[in-house]
C-alpha positions as a printed Julia matrix, in Angstrom:
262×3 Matrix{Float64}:
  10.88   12.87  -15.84
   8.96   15.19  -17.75
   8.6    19.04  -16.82
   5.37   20.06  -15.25
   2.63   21.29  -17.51
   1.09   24.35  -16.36
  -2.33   25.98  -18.09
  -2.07   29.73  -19.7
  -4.72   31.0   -17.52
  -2.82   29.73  -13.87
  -1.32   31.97  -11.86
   1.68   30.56  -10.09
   3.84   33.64   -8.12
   7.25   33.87   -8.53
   8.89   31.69   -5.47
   6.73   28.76   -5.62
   8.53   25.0    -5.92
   7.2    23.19   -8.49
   8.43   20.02   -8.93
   8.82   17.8   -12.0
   5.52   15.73  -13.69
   2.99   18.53  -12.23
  -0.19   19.61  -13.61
  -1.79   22.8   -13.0
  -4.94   23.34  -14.52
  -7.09   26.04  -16.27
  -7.56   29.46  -13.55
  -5.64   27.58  -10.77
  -3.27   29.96   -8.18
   0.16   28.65   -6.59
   1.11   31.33   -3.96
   5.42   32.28   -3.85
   5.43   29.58   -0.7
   4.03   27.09   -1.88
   5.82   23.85   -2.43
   4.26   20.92   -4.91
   5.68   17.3    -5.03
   6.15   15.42   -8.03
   3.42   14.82  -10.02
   0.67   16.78   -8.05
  -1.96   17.52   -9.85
  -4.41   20.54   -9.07
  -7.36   20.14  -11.4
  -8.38   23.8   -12.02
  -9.7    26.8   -10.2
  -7.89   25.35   -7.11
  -5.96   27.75   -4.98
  -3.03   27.0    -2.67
  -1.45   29.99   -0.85
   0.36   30.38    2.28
   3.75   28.25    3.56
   2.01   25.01    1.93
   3.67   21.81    1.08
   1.69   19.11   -0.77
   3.59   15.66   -1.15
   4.05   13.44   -4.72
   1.26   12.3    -6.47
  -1.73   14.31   -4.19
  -4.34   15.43   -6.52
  -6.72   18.32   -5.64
 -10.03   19.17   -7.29
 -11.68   22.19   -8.47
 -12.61   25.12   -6.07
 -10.57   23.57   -3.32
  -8.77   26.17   -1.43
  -5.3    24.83    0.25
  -3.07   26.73    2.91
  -5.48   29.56    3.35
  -5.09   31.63    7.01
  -6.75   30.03   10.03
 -10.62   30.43   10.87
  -9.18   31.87   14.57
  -9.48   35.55   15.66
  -6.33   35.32   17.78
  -4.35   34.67   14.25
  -2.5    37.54   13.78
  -0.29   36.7    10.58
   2.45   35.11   12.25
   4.37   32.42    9.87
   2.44   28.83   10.08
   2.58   26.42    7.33
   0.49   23.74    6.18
   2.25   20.04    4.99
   0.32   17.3     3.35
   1.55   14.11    2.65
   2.07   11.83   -0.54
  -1.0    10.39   -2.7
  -3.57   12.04   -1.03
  -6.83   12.74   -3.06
  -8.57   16.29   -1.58
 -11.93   16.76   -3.46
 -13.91   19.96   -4.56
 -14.2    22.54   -2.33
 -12.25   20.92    0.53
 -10.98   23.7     2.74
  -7.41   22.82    4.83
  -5.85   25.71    6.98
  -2.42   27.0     8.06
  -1.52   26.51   11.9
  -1.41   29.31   14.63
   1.09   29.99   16.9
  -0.34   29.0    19.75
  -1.15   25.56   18.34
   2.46   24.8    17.39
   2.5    26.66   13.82
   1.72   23.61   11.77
  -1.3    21.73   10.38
  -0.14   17.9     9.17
  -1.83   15.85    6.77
  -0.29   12.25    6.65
  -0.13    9.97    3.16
  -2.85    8.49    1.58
  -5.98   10.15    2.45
  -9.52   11.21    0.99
 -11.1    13.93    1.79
 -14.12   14.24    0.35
 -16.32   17.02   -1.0
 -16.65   19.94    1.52
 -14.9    18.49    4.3
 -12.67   20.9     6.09
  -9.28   20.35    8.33
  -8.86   23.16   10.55
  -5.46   24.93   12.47
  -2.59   22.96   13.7
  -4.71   19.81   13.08
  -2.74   16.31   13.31
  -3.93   14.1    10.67
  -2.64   10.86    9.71
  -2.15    7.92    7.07
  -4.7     6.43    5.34
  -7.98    8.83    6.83
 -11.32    9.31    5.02
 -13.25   12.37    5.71
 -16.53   12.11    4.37
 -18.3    15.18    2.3
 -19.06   18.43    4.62
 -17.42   17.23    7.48
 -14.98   18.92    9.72
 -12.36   18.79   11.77
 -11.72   21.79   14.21
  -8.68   23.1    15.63
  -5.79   21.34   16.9
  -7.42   17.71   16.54
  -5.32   14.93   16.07
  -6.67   11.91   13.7
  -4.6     9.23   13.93
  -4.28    6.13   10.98
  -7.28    4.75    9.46
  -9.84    6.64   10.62
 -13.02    7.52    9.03
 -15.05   10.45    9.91
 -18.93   10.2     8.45
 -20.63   12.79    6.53
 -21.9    15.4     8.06
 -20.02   14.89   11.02
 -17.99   17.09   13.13
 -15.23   16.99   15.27
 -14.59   19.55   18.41
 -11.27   21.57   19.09
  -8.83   19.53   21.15
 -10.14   15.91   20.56
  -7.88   12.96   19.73
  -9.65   10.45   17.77
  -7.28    6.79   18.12
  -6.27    4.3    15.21
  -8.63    2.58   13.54
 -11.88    4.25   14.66
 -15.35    5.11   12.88
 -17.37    7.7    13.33
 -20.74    7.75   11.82
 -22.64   10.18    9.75
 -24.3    13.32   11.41
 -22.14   13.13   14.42
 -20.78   15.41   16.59
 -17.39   14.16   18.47
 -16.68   16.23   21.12
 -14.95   13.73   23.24
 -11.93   11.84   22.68
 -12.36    8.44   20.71
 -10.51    5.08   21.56
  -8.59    3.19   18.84
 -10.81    1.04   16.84
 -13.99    2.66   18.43
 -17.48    2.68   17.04
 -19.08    6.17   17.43
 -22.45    6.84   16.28
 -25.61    9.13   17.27
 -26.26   12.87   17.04
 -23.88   13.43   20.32
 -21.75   10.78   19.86
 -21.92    7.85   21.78
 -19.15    5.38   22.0
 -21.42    2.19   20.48
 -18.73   -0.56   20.11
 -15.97   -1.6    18.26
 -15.06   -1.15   14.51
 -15.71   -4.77   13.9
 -15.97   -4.51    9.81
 -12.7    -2.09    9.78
 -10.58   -4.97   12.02
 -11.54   -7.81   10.06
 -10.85   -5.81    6.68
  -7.12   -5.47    8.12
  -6.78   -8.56    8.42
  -6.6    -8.52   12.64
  -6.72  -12.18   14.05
  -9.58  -13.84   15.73
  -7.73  -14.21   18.97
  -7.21  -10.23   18.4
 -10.47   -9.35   18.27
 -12.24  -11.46   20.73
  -9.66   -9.65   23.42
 -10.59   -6.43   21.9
 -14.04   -6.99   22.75
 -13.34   -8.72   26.53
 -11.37   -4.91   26.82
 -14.44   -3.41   25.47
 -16.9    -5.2    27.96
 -14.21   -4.57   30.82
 -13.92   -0.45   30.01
 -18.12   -0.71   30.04
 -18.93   -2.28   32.93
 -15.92   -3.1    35.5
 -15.39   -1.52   39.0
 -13.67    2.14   39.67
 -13.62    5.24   37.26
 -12.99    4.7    33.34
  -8.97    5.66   33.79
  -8.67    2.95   36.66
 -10.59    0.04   34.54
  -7.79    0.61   31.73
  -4.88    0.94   34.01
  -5.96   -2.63   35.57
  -7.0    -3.6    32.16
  -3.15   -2.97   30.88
  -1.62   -5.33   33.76
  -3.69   -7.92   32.52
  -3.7    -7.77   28.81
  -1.11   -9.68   26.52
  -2.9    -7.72   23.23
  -1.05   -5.44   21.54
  -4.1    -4.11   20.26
  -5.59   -3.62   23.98
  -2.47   -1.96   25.19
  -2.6     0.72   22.24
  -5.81    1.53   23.53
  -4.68    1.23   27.03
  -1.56    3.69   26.24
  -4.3     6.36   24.21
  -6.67    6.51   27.77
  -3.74    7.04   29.79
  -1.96    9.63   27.78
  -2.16   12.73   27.56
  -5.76   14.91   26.99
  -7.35   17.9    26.73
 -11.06   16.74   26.46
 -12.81   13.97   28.66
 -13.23   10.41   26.85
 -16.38    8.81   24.97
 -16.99    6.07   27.57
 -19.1     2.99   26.59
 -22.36    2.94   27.47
């Protein structure tokens, strides 16, 4: 392994973990917390401060700032940290937060991501494997993003909302309902508009998959009783494993109503 390489001009406080194969470029600044991977590489002029872990081989841009305090007047300085996962690529001026105490302390990023220019992750955010933020848009507090989401540009997520596996949400839209896995969200308010059809079919799911996905689909839309009661009858009668993860995400547990098909 070779030692990390760090520019004249950074400023990395005595404290901080740097692990072996880093690069720290030109007017970057590594707070005493601050934990890096092996082989991260922060471009230059990035700052990462606060009780911040970044995982091997995550790359961050210029004028990205990493770990900073939460965007919530009820933070008061208590100790929160911030952990990203491995091979993550987190473009200029993306802005990711600490957690608060009353959101559990910690803000997760999983492995694998992009976050693209602008985009922001907010307090005690869940995020996971394998998500794409588009530029300048944002995720408020205490979200949770689970795998292989995408999240348009421009778009924005409210506090509290869990969007599930495998969903899209398009550009210049505001979430502020919770998503189903492999939903299709589009429109200025967000309206639940189908499945992700191109995103299934790009994993490889199987016909036979699929074509139940979309009998659940009709069945959430337009069967008898209130949207919770359509997928508890709709898990006594699936054999998908797809349907019942999307069965299991209606039925568990929620702060914010549910994006309902229209």
């Amino acid at each position: 392994m070779m030692p990390a390489v760090i520019h004249p001009s950074a400023v990395v406080e005595r404290g901080a973990q740097i692990a072996e194969d880093c690069k720290i470029g030109p007017f970057c600044h590594v707070g005493p917390e601050v934990v890096l991977g092996r082989g991260v590489e922060l471009k230059s002029h990035v700052v990462v401060t606060g009780a911040t872990e970044i995982g091997d081989e995550t790359m961050v841009f210029p004028f990205a700032v990493i770990g900073e305090i939460p965007q919530d007047l009820k933070f008061k300085g208590e100790e929160t940290r911030l952990v990203i996962g491995k091979r993550n690529r987190i473009r200029e001026h993306v802005t990711m937060n600490c957690g608060t105490d009353g959101g559990g302390g910690l803000t997760k990023v999983g492995d694998d991501g992009l976050f693209m220019a602008g985009c922001h992750v907010a307090h005690d955010a869940q995020v996971g494997d394998r998500v794409i933020l588009v530029n300048n848009s944002a995720l408020a507090g205490h979200c949770v993003i689970e795998d292989d989401v995408i999240v348009g540009g421009l778009s924005g997520v409210h506090q509290w909302v869990r969007i599930g596996r495998g969903a899209i949400i398009g550009a210049v839209t505001m979430v502020t309902n919770d998503v189903i896995p492999y939903g299709l969200v589009q429109a200025p308010r967000g309206k639940l508009d189908g499945l992700n059809l191109v995103g299934l079919k790009r994993r490889g799911v199987s016909r036979s998959d699929i074509t139940a996905l979309r009998a659940a689909f009709q069945m959430l839309a337009q069967g008898e009783g209130a949207f919770a009661d359509r997928a508890k009858r709709l898990g006594n009668e699936t054999q998908s494993d797809y349907v019942r993860e999307i069965v299991d995400f209606i039925l568990g547990d929620s702060d914010r109503h549910f994006l309902t098909p229209g």
